[in-house]
Biotite code that builds the C-alpha atoms (Angstrom):
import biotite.structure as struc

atoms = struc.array([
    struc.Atom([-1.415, 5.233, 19.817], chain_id="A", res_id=1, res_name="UNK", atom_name="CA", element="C"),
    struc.Atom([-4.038, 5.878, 22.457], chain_id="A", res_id=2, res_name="UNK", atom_name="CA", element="C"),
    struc.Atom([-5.729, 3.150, 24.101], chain_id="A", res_id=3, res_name="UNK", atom_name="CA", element="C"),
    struc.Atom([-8.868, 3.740, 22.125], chain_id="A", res_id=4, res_name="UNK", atom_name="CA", element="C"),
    struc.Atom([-6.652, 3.829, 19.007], chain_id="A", res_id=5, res_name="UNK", atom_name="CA", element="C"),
    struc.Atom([-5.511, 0.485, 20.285], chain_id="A", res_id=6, res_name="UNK", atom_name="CA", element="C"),
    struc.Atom([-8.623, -1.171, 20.726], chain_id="A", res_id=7, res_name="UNK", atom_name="CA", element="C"),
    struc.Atom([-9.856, -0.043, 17.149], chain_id="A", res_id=8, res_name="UNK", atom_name="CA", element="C"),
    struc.Atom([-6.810, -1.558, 15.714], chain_id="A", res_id=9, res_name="UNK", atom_name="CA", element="C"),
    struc.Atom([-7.367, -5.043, 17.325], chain_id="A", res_id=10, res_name="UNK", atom_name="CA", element="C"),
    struc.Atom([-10.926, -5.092, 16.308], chain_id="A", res_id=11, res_name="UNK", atom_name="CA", element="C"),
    struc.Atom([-10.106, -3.974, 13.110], chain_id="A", res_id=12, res_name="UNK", atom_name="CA", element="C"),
    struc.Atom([-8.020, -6.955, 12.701], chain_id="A", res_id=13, res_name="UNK", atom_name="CA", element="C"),
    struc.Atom([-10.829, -9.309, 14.365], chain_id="A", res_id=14, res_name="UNK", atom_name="CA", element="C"),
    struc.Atom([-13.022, -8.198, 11.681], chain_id="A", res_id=15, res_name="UNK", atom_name="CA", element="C"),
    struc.Atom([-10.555, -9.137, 9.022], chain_id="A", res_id=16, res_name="UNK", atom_name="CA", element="C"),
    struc.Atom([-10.093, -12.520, 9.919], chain_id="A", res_id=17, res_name="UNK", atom_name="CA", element="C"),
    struc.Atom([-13.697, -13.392, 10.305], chain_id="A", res_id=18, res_name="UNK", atom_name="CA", element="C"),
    struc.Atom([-14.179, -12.316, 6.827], chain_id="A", res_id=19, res_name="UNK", atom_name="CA", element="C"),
    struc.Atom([-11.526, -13.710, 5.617], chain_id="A", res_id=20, res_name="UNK", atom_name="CA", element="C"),
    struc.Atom([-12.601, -17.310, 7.303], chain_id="A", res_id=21, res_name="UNK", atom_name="CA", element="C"),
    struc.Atom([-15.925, -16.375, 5.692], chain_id="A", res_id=22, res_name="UNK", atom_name="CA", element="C"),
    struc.Atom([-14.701, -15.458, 2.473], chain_id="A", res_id=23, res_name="UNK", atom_name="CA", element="C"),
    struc.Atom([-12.394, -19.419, 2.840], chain_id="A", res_id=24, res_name="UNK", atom_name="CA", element="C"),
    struc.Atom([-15.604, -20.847, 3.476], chain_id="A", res_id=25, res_name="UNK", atom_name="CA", element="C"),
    struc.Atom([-16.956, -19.696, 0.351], chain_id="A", res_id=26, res_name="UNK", atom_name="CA", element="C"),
    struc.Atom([-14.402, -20.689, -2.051], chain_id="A", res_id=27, res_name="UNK", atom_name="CA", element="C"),
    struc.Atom([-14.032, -24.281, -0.534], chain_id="A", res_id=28, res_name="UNK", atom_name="CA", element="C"),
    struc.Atom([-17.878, -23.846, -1.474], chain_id="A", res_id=29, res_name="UNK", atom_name="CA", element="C"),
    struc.Atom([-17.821, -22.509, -4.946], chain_id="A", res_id=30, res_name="UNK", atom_name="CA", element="C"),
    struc.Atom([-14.634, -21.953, -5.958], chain_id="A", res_id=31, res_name="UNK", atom_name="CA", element="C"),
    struc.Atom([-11.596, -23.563, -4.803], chain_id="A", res_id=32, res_name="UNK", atom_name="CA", element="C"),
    struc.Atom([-8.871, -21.338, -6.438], chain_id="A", res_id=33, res_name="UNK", atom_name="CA", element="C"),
    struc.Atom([-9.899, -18.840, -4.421], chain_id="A", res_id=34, res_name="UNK", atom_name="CA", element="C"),
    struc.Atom([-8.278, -20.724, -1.254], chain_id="A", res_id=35, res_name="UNK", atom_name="CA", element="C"),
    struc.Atom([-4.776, -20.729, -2.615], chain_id="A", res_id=36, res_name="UNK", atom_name="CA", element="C"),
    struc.Atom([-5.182, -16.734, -2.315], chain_id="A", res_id=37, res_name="UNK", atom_name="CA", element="C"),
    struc.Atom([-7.034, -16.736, 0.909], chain_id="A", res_id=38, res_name="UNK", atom_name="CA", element="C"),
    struc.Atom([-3.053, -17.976, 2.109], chain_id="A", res_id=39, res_name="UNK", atom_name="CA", element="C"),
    struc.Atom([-1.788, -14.593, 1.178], chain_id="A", res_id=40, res_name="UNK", atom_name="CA", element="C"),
    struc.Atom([-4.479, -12.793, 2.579], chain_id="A", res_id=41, res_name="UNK", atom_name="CA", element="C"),
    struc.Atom([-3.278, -14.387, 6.177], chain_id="A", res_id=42, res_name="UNK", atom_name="CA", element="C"),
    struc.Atom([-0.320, -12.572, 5.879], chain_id="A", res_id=43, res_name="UNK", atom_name="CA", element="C"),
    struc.Atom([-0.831, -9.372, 4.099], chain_id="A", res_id=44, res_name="UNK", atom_name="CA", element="C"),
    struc.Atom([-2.535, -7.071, 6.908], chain_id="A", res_id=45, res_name="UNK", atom_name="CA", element="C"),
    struc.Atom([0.531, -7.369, 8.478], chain_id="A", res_id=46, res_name="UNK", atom_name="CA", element="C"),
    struc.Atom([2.973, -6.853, 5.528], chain_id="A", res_id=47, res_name="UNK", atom_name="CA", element="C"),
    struc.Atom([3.459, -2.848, 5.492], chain_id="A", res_id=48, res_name="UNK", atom_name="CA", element="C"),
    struc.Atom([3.835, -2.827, 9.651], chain_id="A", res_id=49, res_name="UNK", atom_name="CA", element="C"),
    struc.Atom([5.828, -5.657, 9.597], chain_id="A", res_id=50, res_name="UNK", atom_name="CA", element="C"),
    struc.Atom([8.469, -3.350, 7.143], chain_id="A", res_id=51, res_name="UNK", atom_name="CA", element="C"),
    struc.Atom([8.195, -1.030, 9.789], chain_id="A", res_id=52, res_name="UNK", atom_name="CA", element="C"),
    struc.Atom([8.673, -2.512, 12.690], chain_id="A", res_id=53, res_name="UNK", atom_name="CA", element="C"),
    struc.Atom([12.030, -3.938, 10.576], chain_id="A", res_id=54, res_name="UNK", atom_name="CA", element="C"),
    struc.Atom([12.980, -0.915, 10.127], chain_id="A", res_id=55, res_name="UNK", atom_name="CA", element="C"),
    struc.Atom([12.743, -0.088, 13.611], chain_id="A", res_id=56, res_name="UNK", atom_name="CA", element="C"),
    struc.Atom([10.091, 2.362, 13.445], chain_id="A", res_id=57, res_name="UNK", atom_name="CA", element="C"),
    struc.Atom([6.500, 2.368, 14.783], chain_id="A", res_id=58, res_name="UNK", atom_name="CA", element="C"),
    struc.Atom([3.386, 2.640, 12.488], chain_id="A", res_id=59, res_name="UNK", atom_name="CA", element="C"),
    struc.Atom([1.482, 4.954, 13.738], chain_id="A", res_id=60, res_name="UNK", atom_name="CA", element="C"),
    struc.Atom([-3.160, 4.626, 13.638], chain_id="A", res_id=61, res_name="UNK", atom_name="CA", element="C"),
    struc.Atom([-3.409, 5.757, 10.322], chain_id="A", res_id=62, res_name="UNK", atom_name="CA", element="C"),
    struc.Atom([-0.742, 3.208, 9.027], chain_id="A", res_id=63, res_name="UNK", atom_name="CA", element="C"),
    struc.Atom([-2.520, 0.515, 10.774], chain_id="A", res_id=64, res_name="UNK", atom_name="CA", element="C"),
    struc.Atom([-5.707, 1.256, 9.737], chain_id="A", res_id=65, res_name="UNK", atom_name="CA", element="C"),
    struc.Atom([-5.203, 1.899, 6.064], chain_id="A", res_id=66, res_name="UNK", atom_name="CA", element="C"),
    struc.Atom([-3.004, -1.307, 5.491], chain_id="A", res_id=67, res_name="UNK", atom_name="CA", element="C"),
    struc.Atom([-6.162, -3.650, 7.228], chain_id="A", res_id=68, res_name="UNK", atom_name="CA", element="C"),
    struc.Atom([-8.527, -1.909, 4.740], chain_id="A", res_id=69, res_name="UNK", atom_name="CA", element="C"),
    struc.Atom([-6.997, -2.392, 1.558], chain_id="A", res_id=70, res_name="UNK", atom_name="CA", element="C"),
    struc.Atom([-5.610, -5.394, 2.524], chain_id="A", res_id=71, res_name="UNK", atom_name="CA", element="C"),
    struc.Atom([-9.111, -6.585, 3.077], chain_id="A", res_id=72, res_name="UNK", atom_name="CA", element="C"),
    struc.Atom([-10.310, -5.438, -0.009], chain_id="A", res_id=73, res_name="UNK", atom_name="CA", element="C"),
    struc.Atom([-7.454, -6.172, -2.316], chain_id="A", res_id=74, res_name="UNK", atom_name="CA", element="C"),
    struc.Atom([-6.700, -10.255, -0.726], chain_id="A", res_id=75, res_name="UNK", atom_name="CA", element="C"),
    struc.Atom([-10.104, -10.646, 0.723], chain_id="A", res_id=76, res_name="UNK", atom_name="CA", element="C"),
    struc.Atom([-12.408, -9.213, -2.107], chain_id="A", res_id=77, res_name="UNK", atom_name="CA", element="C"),
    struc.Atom([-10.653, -8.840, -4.722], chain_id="A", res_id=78, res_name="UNK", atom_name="CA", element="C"),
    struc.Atom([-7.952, -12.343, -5.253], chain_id="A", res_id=79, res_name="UNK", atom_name="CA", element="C"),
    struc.Atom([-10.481, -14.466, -2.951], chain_id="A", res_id=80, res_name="UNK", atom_name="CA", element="C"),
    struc.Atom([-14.200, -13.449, -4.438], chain_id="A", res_id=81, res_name="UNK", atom_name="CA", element="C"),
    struc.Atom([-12.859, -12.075, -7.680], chain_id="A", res_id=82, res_name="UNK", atom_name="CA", element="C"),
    struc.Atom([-13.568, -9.004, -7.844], chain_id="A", res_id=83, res_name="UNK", atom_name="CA", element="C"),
    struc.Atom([-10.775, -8.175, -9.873], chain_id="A", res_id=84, res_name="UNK", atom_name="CA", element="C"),
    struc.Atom([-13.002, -9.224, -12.518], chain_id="A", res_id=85, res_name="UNK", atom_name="CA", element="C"),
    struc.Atom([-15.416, -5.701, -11.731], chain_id="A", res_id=86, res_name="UNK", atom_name="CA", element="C"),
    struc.Atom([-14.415, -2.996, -14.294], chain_id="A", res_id=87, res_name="UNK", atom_name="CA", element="C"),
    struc.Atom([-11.430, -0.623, -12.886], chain_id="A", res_id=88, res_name="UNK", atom_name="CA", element="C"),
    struc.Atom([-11.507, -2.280, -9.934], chain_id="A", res_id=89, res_name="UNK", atom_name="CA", element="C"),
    struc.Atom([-7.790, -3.566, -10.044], chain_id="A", res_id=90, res_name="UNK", atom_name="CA", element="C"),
    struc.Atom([-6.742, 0.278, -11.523], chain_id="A", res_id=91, res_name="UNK", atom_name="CA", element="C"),
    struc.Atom([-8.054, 1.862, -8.873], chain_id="A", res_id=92, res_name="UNK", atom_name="CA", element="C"),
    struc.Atom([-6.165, -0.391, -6.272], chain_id="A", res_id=93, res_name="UNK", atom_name="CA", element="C"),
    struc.Atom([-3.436, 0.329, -7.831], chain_id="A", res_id=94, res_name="UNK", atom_name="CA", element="C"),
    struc.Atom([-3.663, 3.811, -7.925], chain_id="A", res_id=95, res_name="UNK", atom_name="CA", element="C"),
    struc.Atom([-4.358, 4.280, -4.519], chain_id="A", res_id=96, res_name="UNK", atom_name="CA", element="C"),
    struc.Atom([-1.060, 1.873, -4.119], chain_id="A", res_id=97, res_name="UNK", atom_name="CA", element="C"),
    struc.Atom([0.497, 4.996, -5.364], chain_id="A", res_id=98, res_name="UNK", atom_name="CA", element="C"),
    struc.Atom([-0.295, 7.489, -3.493], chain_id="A", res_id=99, res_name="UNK", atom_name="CA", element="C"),
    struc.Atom([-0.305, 5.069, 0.327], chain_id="A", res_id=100, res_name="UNK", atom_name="CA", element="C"),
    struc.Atom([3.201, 3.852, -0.939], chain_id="A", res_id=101, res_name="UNK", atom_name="CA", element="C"),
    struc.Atom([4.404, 7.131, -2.234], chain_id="A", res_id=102, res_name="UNK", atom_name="CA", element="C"),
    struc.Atom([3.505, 8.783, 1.198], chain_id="A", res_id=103, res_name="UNK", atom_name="CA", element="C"),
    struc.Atom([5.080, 6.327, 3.281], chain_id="A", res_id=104, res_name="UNK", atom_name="CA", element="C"),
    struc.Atom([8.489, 6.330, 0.976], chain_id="A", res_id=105, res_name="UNK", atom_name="CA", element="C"),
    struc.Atom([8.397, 10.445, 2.176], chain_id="A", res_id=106, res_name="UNK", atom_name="CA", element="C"),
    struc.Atom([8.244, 9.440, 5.432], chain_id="A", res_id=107, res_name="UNK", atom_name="CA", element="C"),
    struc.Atom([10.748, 6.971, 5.178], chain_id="A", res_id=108, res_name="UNK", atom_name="CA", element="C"),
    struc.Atom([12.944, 9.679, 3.384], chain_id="A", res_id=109, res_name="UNK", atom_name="CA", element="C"),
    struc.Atom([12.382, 12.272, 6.272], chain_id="A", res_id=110, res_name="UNK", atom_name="CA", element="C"),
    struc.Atom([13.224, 9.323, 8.865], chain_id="A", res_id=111, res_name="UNK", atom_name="CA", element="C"),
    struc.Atom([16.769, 8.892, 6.842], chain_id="A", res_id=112, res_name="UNK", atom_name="CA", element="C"),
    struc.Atom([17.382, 12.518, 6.801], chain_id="A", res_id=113, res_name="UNK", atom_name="CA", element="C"),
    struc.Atom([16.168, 12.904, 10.532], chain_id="A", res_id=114, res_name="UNK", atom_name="CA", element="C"),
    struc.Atom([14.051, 15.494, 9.891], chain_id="A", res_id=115, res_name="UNK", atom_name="CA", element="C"),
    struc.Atom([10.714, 17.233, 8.426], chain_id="A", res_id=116, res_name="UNK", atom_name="CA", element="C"),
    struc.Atom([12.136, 20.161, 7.398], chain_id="A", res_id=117, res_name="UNK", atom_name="CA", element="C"),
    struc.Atom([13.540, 19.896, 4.384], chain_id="A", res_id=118, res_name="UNK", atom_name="CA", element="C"),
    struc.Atom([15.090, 23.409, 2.751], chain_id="A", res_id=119, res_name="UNK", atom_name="CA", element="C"),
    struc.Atom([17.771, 22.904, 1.045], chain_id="A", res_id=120, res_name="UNK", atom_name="CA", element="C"),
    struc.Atom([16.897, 23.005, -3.002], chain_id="A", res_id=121, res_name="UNK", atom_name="CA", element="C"),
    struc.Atom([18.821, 19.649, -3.838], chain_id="A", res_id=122, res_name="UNK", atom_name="CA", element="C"),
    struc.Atom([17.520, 17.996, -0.633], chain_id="A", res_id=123, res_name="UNK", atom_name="CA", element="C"),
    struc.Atom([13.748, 18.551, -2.374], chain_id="A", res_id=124, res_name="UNK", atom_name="CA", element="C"),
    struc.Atom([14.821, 17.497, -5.395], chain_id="A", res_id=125, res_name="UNK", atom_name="CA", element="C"),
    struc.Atom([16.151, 14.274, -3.744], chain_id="A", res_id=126, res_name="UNK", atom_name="CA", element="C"),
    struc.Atom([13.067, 13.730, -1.838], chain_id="A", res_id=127, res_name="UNK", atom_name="CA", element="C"),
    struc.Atom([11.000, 13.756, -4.830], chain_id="A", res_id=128, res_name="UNK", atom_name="CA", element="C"),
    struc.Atom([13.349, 11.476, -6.922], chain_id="A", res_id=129, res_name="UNK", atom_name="CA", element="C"),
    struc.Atom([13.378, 9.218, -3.790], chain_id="A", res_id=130, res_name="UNK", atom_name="CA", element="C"),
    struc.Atom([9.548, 8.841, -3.514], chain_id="A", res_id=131, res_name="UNK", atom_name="CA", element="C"),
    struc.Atom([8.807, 8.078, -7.011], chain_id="A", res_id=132, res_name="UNK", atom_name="CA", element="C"),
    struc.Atom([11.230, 5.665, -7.331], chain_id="A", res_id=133, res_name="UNK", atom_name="CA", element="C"),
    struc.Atom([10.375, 3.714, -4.338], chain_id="A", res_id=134, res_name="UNK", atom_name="CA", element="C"),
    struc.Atom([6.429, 3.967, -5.400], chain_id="A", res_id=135, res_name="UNK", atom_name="CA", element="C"),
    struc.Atom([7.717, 2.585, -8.699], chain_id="A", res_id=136, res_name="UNK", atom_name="CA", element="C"),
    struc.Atom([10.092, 0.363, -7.466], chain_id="A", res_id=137, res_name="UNK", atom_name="CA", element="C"),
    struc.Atom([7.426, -1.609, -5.527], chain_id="A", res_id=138, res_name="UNK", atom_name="CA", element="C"),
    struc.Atom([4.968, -1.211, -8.660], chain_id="A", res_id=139, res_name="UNK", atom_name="CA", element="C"),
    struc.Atom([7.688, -3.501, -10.653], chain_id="A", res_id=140, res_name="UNK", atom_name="CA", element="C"),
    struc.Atom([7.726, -5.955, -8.157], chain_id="A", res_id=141, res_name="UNK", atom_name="CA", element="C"),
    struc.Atom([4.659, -6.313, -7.605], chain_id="A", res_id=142, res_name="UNK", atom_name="CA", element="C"),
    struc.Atom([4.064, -7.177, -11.094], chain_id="A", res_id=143, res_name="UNK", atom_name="CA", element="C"),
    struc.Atom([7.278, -9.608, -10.474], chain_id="A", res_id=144, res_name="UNK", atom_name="CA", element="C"),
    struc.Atom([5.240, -11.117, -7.883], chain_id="A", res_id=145, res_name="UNK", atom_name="CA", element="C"),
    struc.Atom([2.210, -11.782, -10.109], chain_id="A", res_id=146, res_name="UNK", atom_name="CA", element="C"),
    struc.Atom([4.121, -12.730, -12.689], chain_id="A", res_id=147, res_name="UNK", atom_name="CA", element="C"),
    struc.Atom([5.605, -15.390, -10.449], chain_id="A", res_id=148, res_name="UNK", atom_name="CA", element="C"),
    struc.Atom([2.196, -16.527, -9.621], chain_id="A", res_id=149, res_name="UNK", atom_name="CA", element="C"),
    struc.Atom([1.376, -17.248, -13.622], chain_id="A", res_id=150, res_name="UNK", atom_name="CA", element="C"),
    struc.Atom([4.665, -19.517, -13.569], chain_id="A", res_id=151, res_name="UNK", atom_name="CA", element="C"),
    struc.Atom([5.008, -20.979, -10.567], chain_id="A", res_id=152, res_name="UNK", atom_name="CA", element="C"),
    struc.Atom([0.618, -21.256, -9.741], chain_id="A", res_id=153, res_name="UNK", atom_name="CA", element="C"),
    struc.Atom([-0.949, -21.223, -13.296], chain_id="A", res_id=154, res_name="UNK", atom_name="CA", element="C"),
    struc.Atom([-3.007, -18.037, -11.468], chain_id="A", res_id=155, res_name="UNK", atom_name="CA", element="C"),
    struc.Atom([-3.051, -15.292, -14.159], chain_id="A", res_id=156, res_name="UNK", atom_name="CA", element="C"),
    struc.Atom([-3.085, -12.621, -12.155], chain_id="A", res_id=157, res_name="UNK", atom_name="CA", element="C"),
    struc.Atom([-1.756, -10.552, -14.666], chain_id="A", res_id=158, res_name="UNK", atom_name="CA", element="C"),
    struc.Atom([-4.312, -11.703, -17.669], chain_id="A", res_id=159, res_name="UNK", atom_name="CA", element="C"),
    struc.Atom([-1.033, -12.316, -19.331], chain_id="A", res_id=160, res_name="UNK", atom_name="CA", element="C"),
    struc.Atom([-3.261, -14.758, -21.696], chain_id="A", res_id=161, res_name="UNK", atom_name="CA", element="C"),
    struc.Atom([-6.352, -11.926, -22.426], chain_id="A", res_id=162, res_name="UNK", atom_name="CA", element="C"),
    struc.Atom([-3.940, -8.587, -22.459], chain_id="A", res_id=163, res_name="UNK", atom_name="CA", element="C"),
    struc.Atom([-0.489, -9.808, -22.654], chain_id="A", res_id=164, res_name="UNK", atom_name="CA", element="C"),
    struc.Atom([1.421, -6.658, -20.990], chain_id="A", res_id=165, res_name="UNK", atom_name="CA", element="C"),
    struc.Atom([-1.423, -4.072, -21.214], chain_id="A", res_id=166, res_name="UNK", atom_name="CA", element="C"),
    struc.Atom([-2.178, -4.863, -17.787], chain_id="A", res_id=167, res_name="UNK", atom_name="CA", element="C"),
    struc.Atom([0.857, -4.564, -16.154], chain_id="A", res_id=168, res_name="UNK", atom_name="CA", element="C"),
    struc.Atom([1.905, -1.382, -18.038], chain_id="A", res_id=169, res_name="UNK", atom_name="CA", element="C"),
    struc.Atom([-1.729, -0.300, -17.298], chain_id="A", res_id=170, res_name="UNK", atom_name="CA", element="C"),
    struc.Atom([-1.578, -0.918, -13.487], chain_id="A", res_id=171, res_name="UNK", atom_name="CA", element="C"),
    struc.Atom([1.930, 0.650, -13.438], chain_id="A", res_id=172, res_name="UNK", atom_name="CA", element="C"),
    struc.Atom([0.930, 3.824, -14.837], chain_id="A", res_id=173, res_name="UNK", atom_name="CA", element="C"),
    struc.Atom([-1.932, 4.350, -12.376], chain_id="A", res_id=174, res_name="UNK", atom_name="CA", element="C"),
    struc.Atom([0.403, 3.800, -9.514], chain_id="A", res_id=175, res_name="UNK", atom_name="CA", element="C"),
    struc.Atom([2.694, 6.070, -11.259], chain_id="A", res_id=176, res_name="UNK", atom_name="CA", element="C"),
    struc.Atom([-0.290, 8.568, -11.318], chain_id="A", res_id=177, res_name="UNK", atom_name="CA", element="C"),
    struc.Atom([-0.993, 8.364, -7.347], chain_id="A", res_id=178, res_name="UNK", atom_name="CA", element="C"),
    struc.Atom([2.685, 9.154, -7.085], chain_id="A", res_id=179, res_name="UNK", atom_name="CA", element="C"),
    struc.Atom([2.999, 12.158, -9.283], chain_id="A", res_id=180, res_name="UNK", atom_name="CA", element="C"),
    struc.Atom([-0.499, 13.341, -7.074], chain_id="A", res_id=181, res_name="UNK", atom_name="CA", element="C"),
    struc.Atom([1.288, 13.066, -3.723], chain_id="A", res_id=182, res_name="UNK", atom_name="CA", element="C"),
    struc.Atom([4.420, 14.437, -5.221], chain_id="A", res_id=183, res_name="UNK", atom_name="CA", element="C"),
    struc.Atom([2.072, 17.704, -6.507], chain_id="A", res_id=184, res_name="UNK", atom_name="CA", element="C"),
    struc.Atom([1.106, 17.568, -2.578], chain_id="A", res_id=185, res_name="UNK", atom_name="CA", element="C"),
    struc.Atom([4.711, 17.686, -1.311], chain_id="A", res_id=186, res_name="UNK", atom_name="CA", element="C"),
    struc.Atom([5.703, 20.310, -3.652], chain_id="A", res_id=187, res_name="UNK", atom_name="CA", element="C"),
    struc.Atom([2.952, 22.609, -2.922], chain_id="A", res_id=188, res_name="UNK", atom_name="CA", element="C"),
    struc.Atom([4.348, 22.236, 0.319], chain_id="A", res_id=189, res_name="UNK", atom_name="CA", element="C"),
    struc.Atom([7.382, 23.066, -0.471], chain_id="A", res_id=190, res_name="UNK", atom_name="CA", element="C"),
    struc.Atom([6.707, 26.533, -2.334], chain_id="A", res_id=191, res_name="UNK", atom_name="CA", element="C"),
    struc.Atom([3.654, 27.892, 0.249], chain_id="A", res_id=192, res_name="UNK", atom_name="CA", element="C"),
    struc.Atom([5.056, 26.592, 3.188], chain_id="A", res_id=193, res_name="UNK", atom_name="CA", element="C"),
    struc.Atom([1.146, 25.418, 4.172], chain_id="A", res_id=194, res_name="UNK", atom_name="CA", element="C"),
    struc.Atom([0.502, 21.838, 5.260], chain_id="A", res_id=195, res_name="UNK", atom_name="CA", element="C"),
    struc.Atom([-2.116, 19.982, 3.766], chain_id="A", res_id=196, res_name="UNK", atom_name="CA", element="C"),
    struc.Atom([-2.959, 16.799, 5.049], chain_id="A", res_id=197, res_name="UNK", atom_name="CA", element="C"),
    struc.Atom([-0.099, 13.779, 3.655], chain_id="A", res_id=198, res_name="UNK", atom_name="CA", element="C"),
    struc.Atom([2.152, 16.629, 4.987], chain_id="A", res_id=199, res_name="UNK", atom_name="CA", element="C"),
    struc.Atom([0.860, 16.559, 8.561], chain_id="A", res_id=200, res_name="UNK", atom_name="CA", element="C"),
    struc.Atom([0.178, 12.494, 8.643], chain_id="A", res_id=201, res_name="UNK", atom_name="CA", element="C"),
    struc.Atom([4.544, 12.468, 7.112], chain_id="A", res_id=202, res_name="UNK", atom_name="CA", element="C"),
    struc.Atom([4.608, 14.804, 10.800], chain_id="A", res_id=203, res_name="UNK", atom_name="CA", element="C"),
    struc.Atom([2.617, 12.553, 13.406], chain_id="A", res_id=204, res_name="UNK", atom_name="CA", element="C"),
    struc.Atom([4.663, 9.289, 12.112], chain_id="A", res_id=205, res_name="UNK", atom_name="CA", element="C"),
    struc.Atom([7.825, 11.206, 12.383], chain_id="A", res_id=206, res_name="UNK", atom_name="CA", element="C"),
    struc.Atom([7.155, 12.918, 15.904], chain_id="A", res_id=207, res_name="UNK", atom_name="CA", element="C"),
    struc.Atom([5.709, 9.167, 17.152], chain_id="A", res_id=208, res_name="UNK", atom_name="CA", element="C"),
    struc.Atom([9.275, 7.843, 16.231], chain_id="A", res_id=209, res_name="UNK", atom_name="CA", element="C"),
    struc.Atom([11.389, 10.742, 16.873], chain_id="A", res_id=210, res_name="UNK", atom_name="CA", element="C"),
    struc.Atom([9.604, 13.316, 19.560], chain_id="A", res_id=211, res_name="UNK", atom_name="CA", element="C"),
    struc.Atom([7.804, 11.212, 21.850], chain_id="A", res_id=212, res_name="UNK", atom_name="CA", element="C"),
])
């Protein structure tokens, strides 16, 4: 990243944790449920670099910069101030979970194969098995992970008690959707040869860890 890429970053981050401390402040306020939440929301502008940097590989501005933002919006909005309550609010974070994760799973599948040009018929077809399944794979447990929170934290993140499983199959399917969208992108690629532009940010992460 350039400096001034840098600096963003870091003030992006600033910015989070004030409103996060603000959005604390509120629920100790109003409503106190809220604060068990705000706990996660410490650690989860950090979760998708963290992977990353476990991996050994380094996210690159975009990376950075879309993980703060939904983070924000998904811990700090949406399980702190409850918006999850708006309509389609929670559907539309999870669709856009779908296309994020299913873009970074390509890029993870062009890191294992050690390259960005992929020609090979089978190869494809492996790519796109790969980056469904890993978008899908993290839908599941996800859900596992809100489930767990209905068990372990009587939080019903789920509305296990108001839908039963339509909301899980519901969020599932629109993170299913973002997949099949960014697979559409990948395979356009793949038969014209132009890059559009998940193909050229799969490019700039790989030449970051690879070509610099």
């Amino acid at each position: 990243m350039s400096q001034k890429q840098k600096k963003i970053v870091q003030v992006s981050y600033a910015i989070y944790y004030i409103l996060l401390v603000l959005a604390a402040v509120y629920c100790y306020r109003t409503q106190k449920e809220g604060l068990m939440m705000g706990a996660v929301a410490l650690f989860t502008c950090f979760l998708v670099p963290l992977v990353l940097k476990i991996l050994h590989l380094t996210p690159i501005f975009e990376i950075y910069m879309i993980n703060i933002i939904f983070a924000a919006i998904a811990s700090i909005a949406g399980s702190m101030l409850g918006a999850y309550s708006f309509p389609f609010f929670d559907k539309v974070l999870h669709f856009c979970s779908g296309l994020f994760l299913s873009e970074l799973s390509y890029m993870v599948f062009c890191w294992l194969k050690k390259t960005t040009v992929i020609k090979e018929k089978n190869e494809r077809i492996l790519s796109i098995i790969f980056v469904n399944a890993c978008n899908m794979m993290i839908a599941v447990f996800w859900e596992f992970f809100e489930y767990g929170c209905l068990i372990f934290l009587n939080n019903d993140a789920i509305n296990h008690y108001t839908s039963g499983v339509h909301d899980s199959m519901t969020d599932m399917l629109v993170a299913f959707v973002g997949g099949i969208i960014i697979t559409c992108f990948i395979l356009s690629y793949y038969k014209n040869d132009k890059k559009n532009f998940w193909i050229k940010l799969n490019e700039h992460f790989y030449d970051i860890n690879f070509n610099s």
